[in-house]
mmCIF file of the N, C-alpha and C atoms, coordinates in Angstrom:
data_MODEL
# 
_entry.id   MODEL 
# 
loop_
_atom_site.group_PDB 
_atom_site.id 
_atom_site.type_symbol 
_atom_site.label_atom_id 
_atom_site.label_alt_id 
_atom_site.label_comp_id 
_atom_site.label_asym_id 
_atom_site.label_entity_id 
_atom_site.label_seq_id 
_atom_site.pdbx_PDB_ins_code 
_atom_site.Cartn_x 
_atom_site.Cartn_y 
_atom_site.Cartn_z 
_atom_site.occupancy 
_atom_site.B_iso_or_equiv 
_atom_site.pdbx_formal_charge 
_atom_site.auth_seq_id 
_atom_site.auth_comp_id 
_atom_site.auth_asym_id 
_atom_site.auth_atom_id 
_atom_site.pdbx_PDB_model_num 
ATOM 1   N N  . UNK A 1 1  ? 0.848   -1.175 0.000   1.00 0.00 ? 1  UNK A N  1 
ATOM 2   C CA . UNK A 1 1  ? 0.000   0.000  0.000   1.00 0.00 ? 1  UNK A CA 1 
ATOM 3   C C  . UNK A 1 1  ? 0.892   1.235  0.000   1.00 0.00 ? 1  UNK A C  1 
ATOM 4   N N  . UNK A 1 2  ? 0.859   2.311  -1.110  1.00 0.00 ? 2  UNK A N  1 
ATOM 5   C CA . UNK A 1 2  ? 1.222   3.393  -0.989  1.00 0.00 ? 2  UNK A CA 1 
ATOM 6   C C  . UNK A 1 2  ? 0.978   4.381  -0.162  1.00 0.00 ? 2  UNK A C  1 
ATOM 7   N N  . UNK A 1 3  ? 1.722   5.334  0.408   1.00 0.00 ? 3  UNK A N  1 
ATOM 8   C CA . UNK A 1 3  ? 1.022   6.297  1.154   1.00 0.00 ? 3  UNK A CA 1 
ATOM 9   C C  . UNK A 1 3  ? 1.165   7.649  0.166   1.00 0.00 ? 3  UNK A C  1 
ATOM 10  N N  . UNK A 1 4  ? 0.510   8.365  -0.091  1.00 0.00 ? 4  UNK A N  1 
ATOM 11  C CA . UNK A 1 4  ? 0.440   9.298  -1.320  1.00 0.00 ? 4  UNK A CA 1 
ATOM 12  C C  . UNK A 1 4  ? 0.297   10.504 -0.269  1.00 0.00 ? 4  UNK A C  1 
ATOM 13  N N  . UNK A 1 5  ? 1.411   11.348 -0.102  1.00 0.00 ? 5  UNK A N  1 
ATOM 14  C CA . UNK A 1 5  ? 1.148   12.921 0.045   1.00 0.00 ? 5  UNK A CA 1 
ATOM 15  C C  . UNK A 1 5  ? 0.905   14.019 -0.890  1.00 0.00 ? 5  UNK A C  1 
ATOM 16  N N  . UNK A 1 6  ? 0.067   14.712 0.020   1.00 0.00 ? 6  UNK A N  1 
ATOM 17  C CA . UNK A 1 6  ? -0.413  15.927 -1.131  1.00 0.00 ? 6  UNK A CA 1 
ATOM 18  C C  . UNK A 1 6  ? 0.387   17.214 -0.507  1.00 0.00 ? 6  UNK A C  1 
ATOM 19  N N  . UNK A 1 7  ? 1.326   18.453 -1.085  1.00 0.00 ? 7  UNK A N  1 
ATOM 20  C CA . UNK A 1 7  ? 1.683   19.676 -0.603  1.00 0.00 ? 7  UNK A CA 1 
ATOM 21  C C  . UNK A 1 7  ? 0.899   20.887 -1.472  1.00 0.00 ? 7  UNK A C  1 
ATOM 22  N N  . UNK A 1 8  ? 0.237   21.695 -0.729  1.00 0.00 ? 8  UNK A N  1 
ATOM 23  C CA . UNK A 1 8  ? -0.110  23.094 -1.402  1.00 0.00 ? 8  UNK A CA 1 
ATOM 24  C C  . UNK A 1 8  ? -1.144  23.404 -2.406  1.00 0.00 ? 8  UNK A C  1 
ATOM 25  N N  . UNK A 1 9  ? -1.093  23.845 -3.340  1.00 0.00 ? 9  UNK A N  1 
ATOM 26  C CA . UNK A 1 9  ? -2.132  23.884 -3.649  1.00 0.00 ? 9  UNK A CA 1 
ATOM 27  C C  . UNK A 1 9  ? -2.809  22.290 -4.330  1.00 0.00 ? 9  UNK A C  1 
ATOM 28  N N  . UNK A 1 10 ? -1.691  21.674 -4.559  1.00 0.00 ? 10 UNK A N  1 
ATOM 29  C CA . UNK A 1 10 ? -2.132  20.261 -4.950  1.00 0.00 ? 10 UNK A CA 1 
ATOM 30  C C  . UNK A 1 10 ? -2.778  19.606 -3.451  1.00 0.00 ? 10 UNK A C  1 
ATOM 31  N N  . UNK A 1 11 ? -2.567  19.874 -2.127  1.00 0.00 ? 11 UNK A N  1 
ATOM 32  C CA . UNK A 1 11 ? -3.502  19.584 -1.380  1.00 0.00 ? 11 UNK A CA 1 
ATOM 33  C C  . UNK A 1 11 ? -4.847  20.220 -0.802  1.00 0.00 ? 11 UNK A C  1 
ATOM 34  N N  . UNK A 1 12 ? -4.859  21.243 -1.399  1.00 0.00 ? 12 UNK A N  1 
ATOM 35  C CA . UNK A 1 12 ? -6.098  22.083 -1.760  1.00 0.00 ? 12 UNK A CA 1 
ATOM 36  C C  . UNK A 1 12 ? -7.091  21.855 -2.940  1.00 0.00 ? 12 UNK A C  1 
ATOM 37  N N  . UNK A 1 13 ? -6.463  21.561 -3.948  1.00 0.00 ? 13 UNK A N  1 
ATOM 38  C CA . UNK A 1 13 ? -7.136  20.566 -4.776  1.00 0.00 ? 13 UNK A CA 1 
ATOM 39  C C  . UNK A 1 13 ? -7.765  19.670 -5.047  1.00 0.00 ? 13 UNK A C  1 
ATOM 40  N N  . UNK A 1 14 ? -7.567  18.760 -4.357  1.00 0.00 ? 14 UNK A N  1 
ATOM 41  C CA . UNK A 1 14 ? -7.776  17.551 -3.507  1.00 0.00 ? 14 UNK A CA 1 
ATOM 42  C C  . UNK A 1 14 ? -8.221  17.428 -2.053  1.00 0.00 ? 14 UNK A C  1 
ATOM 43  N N  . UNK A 1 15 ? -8.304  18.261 -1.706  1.00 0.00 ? 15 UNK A N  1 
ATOM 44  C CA . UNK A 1 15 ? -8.919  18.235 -0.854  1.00 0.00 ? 15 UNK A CA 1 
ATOM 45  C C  . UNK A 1 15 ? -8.679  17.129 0.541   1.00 0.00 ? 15 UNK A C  1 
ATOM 46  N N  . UNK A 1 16 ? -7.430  17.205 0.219   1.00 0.00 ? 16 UNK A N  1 
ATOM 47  C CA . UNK A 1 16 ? -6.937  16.282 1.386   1.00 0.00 ? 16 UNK A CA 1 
ATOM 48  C C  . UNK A 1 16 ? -5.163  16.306 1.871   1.00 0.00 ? 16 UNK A C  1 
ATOM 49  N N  . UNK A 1 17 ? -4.636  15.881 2.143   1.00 0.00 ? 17 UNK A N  1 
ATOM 50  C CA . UNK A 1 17 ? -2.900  16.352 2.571   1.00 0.00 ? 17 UNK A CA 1 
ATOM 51  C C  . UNK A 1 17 ? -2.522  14.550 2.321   1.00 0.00 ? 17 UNK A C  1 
ATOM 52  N N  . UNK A 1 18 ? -3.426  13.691 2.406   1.00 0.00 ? 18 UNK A N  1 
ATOM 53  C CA . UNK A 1 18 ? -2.654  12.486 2.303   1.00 0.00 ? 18 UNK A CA 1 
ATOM 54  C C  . UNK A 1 18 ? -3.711  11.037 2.237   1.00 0.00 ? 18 UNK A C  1 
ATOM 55  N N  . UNK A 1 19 ? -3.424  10.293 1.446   1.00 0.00 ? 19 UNK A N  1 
ATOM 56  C CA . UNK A 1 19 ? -4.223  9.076  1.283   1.00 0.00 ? 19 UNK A CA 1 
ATOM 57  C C  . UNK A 1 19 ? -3.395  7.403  1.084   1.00 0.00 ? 19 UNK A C  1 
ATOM 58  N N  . UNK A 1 20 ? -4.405  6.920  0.733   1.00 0.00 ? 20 UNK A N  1 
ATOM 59  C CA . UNK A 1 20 ? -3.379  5.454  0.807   1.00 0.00 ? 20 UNK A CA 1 
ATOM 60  C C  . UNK A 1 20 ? -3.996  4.662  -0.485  1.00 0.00 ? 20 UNK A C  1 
ATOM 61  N N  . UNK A 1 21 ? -3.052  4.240  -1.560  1.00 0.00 ? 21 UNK A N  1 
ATOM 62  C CA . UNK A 1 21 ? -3.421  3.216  -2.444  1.00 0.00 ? 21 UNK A CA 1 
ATOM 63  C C  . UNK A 1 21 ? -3.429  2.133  -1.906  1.00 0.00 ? 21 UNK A C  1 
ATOM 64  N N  . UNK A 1 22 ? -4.337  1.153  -2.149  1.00 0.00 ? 22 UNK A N  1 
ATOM 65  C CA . UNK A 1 22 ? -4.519  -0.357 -1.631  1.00 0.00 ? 22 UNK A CA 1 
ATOM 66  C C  . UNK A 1 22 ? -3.572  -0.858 -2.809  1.00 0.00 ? 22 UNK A C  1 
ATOM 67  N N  . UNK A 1 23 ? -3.950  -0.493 -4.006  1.00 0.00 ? 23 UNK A N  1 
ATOM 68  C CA . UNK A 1 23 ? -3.199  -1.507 -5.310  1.00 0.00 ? 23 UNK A CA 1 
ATOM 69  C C  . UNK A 1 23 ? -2.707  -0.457 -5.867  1.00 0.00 ? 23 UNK A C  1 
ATOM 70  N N  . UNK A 1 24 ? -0.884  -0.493 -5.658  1.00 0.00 ? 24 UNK A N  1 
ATOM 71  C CA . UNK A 1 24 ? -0.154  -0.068 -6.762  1.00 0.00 ? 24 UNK A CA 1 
ATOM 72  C C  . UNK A 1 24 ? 0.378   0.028  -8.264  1.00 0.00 ? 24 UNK A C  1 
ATOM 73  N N  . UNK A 1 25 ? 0.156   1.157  -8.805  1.00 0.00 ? 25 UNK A N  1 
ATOM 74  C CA . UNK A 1 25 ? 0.865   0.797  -10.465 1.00 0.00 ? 25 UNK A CA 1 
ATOM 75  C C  . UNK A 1 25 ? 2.356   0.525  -10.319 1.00 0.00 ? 25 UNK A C  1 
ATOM 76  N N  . UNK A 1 26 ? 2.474   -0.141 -11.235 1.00 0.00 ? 26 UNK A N  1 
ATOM 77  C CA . UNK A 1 26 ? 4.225   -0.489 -11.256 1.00 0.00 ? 26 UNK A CA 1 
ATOM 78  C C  . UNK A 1 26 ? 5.141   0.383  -11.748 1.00 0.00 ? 26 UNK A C  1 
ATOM 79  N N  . UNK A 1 27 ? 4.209   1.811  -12.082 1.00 0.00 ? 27 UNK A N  1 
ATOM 80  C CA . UNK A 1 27 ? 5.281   2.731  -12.070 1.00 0.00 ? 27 UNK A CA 1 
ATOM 81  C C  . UNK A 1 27 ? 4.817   4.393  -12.055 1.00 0.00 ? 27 UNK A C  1 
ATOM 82  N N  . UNK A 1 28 ? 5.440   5.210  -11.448 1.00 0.00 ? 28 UNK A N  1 
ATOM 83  C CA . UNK A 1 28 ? 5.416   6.616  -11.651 1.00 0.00 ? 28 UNK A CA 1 
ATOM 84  C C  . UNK A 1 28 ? 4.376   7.045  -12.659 1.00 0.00 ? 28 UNK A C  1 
ATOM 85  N N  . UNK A 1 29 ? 4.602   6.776  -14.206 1.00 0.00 ? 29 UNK A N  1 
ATOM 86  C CA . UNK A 1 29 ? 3.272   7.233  -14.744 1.00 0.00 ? 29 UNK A CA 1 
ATOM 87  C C  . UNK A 1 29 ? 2.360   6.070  -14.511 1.00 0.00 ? 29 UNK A C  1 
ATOM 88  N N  . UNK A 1 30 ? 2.218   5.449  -14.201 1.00 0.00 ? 30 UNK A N  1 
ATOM 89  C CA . UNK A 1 30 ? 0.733   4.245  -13.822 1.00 0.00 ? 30 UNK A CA 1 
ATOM 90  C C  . UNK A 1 30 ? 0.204   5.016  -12.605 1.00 0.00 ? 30 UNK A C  1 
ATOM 91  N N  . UNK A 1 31 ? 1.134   5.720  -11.802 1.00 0.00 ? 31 UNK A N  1 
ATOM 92  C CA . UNK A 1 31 ? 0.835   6.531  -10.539 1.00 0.00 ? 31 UNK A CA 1 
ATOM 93  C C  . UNK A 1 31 ? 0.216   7.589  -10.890 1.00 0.00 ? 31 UNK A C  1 
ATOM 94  N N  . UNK A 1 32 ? 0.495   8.184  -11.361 1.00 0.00 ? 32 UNK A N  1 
ATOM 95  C CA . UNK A 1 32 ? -0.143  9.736  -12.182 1.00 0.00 ? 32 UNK A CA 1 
ATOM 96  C C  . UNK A 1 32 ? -1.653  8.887  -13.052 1.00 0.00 ? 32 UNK A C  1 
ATOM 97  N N  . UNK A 1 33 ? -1.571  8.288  -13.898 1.00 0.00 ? 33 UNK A N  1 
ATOM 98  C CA . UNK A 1 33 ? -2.742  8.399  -14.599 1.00 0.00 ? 33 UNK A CA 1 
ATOM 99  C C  . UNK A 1 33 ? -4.064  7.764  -12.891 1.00 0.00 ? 33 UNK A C  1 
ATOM 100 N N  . UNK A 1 34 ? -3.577  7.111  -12.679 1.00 0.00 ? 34 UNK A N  1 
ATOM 101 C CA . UNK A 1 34 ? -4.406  6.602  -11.238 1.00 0.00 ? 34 UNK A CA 1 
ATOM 102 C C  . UNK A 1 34 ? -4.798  8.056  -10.465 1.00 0.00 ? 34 UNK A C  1 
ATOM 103 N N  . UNK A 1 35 ? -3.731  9.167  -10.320 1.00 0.00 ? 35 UNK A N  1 
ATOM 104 C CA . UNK A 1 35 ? -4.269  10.069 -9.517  1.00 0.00 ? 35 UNK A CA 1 
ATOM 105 C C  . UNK A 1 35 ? -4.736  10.876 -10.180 1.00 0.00 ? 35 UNK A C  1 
ATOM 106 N N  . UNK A 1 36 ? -4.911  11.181 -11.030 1.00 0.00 ? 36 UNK A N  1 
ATOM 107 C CA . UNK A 1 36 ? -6.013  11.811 -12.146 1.00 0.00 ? 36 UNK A CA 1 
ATOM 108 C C  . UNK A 1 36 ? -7.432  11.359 -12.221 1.00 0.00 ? 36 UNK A C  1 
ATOM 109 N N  . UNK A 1 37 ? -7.205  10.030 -12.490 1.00 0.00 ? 37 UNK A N  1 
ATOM 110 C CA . UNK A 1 37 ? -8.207  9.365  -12.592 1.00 0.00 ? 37 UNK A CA 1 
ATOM 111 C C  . UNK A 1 37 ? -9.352  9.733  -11.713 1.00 0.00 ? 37 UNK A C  1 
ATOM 112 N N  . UNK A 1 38 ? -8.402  9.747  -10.055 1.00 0.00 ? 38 UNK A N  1 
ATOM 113 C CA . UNK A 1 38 ? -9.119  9.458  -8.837  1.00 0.00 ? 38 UNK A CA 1 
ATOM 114 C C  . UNK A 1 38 ? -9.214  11.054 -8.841  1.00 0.00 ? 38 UNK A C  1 
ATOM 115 N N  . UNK A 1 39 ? -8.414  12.502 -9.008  1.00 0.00 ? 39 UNK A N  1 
ATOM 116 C CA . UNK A 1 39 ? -8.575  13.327 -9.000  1.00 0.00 ? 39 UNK A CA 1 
ATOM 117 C C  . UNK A 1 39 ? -8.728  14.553 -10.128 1.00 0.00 ? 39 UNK A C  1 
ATOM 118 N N  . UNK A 1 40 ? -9.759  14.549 -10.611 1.00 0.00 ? 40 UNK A N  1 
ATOM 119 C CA . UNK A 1 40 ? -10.210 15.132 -12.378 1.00 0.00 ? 40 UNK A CA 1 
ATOM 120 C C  . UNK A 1 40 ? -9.292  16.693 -12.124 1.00 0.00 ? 40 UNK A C  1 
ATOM 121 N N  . UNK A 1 41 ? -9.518  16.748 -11.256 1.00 0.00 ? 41 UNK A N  1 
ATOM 122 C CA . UNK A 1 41 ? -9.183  18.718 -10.563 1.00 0.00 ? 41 UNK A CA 1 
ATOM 123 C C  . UNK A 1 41 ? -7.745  19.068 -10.986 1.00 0.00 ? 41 UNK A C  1 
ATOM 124 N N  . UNK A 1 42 ? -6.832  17.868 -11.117 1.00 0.00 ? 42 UNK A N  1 
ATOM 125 C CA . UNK A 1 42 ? -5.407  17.848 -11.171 1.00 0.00 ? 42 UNK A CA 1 
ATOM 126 C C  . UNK A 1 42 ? -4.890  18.234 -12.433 1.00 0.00 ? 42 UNK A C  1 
ATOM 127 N N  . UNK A 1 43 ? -6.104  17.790 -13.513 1.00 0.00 ? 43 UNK A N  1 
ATOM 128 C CA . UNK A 1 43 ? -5.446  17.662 -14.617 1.00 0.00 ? 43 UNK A CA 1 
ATOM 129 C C  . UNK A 1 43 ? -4.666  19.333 -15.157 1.00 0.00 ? 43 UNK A C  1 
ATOM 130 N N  . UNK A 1 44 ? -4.376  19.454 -15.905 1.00 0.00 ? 44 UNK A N  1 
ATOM 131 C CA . UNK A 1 44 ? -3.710  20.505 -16.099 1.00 0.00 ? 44 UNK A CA 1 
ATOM 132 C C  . UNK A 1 44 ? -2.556  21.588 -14.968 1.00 0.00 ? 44 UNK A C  1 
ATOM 133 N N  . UNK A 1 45 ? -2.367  20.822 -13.906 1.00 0.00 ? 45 UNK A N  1 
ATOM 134 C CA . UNK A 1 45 ? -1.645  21.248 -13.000 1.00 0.00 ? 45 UNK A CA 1 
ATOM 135 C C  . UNK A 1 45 ? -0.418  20.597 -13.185 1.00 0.00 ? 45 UNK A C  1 
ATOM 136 N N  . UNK A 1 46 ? 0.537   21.486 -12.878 1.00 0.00 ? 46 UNK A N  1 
ATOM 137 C CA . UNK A 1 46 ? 1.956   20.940 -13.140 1.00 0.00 ? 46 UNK A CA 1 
ATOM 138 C C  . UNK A 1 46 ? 2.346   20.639 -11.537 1.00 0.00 ? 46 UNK A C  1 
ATOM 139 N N  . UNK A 1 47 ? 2.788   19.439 -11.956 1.00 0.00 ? 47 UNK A N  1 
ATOM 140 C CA . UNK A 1 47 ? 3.467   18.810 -10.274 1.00 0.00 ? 47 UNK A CA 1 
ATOM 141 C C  . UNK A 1 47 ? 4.949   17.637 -10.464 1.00 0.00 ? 47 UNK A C  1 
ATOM 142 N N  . UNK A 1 48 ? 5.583   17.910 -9.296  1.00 0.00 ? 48 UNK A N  1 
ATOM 143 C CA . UNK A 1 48 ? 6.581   16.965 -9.471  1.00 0.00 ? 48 UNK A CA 1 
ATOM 144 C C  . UNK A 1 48 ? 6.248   15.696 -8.609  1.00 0.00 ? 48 UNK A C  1 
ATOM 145 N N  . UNK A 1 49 ? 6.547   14.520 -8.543  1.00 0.00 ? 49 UNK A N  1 
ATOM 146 C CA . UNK A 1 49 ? 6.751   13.016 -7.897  1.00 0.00 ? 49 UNK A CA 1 
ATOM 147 C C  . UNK A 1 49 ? 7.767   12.477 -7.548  1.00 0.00 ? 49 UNK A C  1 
ATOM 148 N N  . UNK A 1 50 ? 7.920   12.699 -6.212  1.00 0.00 ? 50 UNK A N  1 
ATOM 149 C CA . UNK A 1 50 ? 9.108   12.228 -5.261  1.00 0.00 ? 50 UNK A CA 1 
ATOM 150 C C  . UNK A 1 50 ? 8.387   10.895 -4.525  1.00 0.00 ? 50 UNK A C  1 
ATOM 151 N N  . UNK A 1 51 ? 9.821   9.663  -4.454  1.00 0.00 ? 51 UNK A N  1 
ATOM 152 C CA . UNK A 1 51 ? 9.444   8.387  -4.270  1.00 0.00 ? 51 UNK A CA 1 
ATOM 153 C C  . UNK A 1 51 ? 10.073  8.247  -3.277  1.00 0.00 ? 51 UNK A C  1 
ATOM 154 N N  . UNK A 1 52 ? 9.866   7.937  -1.642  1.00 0.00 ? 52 UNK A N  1 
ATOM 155 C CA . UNK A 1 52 ? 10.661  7.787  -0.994  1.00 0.00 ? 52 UNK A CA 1 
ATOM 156 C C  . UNK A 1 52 ? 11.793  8.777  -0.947  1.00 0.00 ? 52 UNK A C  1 
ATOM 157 N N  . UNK A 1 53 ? 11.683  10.274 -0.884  1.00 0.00 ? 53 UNK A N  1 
ATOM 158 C CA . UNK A 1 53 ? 11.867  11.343 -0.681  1.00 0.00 ? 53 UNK A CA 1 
ATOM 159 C C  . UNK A 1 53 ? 13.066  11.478 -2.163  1.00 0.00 ? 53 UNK A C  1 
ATOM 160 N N  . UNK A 1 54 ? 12.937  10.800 -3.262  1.00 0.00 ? 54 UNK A N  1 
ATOM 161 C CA . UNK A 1 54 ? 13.670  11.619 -4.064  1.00 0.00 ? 54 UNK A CA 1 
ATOM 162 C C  . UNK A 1 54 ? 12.499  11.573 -5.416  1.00 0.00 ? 54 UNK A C  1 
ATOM 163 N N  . UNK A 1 55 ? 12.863  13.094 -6.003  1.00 0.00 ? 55 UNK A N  1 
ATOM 164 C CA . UNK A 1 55 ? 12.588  13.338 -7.215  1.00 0.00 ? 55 UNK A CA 1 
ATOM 165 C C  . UNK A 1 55 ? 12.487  12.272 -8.110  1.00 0.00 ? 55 UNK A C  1 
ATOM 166 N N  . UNK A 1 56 ? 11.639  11.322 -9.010  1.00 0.00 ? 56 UNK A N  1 
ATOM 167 C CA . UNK A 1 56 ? 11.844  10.617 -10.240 1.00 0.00 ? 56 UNK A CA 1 
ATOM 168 C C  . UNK A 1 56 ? 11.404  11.073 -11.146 1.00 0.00 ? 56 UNK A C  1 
ATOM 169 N N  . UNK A 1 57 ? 11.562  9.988  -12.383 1.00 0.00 ? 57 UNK A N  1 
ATOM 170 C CA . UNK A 1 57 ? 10.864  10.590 -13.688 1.00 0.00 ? 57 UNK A CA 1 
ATOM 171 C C  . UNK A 1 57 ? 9.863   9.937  -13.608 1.00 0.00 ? 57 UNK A C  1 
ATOM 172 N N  . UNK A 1 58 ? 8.916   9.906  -14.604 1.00 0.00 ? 58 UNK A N  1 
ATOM 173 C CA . UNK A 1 58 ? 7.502   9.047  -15.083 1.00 0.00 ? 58 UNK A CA 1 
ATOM 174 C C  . UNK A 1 58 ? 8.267   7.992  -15.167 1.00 0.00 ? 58 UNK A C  1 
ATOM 175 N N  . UNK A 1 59 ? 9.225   7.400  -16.042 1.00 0.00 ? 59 UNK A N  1 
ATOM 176 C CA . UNK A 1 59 ? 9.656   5.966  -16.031 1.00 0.00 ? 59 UNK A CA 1 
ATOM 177 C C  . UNK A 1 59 ? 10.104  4.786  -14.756 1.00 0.00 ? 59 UNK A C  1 
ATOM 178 N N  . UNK A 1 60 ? 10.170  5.438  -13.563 1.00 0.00 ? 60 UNK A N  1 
ATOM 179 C CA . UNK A 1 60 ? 10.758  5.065  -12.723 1.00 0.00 ? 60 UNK A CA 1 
ATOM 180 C C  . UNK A 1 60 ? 9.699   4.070  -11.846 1.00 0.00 ? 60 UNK A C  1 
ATOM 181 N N  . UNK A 1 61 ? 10.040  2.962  -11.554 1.00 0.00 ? 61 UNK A N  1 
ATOM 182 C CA . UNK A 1 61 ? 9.401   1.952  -10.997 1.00 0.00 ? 61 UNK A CA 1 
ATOM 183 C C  . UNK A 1 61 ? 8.895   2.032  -9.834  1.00 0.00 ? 61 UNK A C  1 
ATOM 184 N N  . UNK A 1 62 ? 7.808   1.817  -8.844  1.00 0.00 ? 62 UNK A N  1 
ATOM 185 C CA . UNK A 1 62 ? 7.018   2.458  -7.871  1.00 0.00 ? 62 UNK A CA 1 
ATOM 186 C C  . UNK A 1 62 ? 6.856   1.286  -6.958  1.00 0.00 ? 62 UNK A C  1 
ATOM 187 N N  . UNK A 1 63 ? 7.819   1.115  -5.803  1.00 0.00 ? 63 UNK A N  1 
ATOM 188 C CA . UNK A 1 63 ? 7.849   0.152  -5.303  1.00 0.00 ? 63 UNK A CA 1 
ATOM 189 C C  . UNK A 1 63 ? 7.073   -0.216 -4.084  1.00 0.00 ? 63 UNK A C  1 
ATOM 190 N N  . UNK A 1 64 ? 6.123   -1.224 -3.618  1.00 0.00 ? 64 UNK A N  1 
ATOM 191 C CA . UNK A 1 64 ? 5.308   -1.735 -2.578  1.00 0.00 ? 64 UNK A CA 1 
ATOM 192 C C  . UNK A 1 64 ? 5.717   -0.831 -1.384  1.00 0.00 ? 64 UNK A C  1 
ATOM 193 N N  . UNK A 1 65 ? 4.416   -0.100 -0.831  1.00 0.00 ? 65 UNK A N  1 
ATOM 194 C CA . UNK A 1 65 ? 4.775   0.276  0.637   1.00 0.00 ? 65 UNK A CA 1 
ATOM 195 C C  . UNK A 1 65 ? 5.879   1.884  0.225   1.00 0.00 ? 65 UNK A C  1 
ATOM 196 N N  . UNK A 1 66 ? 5.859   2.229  -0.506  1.00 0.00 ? 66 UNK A N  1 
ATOM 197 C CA . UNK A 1 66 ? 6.358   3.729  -1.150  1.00 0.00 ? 66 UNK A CA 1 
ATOM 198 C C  . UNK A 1 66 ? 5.859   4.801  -0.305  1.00 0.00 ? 66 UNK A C  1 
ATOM 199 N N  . UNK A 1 67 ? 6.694   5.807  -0.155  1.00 0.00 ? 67 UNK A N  1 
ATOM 200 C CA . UNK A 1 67 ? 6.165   6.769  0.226   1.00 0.00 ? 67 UNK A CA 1 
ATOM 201 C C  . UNK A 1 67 ? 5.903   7.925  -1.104  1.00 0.00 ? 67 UNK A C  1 
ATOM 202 N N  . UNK A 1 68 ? 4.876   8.484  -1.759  1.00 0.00 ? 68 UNK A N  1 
ATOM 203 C CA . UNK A 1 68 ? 4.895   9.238  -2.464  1.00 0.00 ? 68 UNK A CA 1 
ATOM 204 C C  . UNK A 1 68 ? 4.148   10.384 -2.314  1.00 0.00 ? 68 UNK A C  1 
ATOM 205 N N  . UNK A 1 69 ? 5.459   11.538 -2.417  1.00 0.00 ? 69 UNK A N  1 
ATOM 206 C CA . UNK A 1 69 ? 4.937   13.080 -2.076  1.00 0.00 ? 69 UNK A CA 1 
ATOM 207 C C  . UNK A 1 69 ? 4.503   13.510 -3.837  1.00 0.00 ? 69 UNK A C  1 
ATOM 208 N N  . UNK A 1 70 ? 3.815   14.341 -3.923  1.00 0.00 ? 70 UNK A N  1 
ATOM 209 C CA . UNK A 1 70 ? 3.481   14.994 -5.134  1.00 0.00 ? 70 UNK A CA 1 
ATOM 210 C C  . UNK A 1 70 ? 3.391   16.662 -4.402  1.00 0.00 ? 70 UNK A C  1 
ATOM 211 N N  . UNK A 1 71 ? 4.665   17.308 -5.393  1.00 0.00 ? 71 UNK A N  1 
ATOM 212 C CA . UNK A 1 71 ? 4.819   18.456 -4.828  1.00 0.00 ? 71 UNK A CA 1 
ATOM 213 C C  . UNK A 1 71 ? 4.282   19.508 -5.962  1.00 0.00 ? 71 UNK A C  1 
ATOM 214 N N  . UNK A 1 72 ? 3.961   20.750 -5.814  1.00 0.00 ? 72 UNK A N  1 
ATOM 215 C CA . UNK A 1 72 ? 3.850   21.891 -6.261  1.00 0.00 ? 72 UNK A CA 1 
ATOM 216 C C  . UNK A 1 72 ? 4.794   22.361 -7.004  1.00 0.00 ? 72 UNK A C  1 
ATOM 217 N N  . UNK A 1 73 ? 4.918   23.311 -8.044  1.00 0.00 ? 73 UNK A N  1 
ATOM 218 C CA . UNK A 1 73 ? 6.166   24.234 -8.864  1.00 0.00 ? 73 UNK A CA 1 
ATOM 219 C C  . UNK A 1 73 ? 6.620   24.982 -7.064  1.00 0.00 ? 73 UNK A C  1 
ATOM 220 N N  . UNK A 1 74 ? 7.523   24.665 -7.140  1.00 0.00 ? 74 UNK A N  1 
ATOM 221 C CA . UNK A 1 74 ? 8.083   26.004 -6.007  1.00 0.00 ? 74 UNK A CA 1 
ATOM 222 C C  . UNK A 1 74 ? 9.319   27.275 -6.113  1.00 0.00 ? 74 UNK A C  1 
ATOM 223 N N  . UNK A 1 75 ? 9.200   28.245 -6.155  1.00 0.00 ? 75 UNK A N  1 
ATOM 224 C CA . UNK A 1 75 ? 9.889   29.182 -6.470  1.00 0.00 ? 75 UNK A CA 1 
ATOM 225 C C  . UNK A 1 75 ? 11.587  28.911 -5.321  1.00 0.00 ? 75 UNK A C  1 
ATOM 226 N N  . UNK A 1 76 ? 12.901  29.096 -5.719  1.00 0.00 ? 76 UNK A N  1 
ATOM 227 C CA . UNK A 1 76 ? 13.358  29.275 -4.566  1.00 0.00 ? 76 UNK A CA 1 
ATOM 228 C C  . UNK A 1 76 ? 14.218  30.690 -4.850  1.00 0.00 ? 76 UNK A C  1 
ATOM 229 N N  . UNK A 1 77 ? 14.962  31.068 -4.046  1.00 0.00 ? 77 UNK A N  1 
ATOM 230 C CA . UNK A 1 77 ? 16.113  31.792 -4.172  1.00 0.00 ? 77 UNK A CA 1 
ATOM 231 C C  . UNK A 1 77 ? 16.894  32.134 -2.950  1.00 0.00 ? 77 UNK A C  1 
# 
């Protein structure tokens, strides 16, 4: 089971800060089309997907019991 965090306005969106997949996709984009799916509001929002606190790409494999943050564009300087 995944634990899926939400930050900022992507948890305003959603309307929640954090949830749990019972059945995982086997990967980063299988993860995204699932949270779309489950959240229509998302679409057109740009967000990044950190797996167990690092940054991946869509190709990257999404392993049992994951922690996954989905973060916001964030400005730094």
């Amino acid at each position: 089971m995944n634990r899926i965090l939400y930050f900022g306005l992507l948890a305003e969106t959603t309307g929640t800060t954090e949830e749990r997949l019972e059945a995982s996709p086997a990967t980063v984009a299988g993860l995204r089309a699932e949270l779309l799916r489950r959240h229509p509001a998302l679409q057109g929002l740009s967000f990044r997907i950190a797996v167990d606190r690092q940054l991946v790409d869509e190709t990257a494999a999404l392993p049992p019991d994951a922690e996954v943050a989905l973060l916001p564009p964030f400005a730094g300087g």
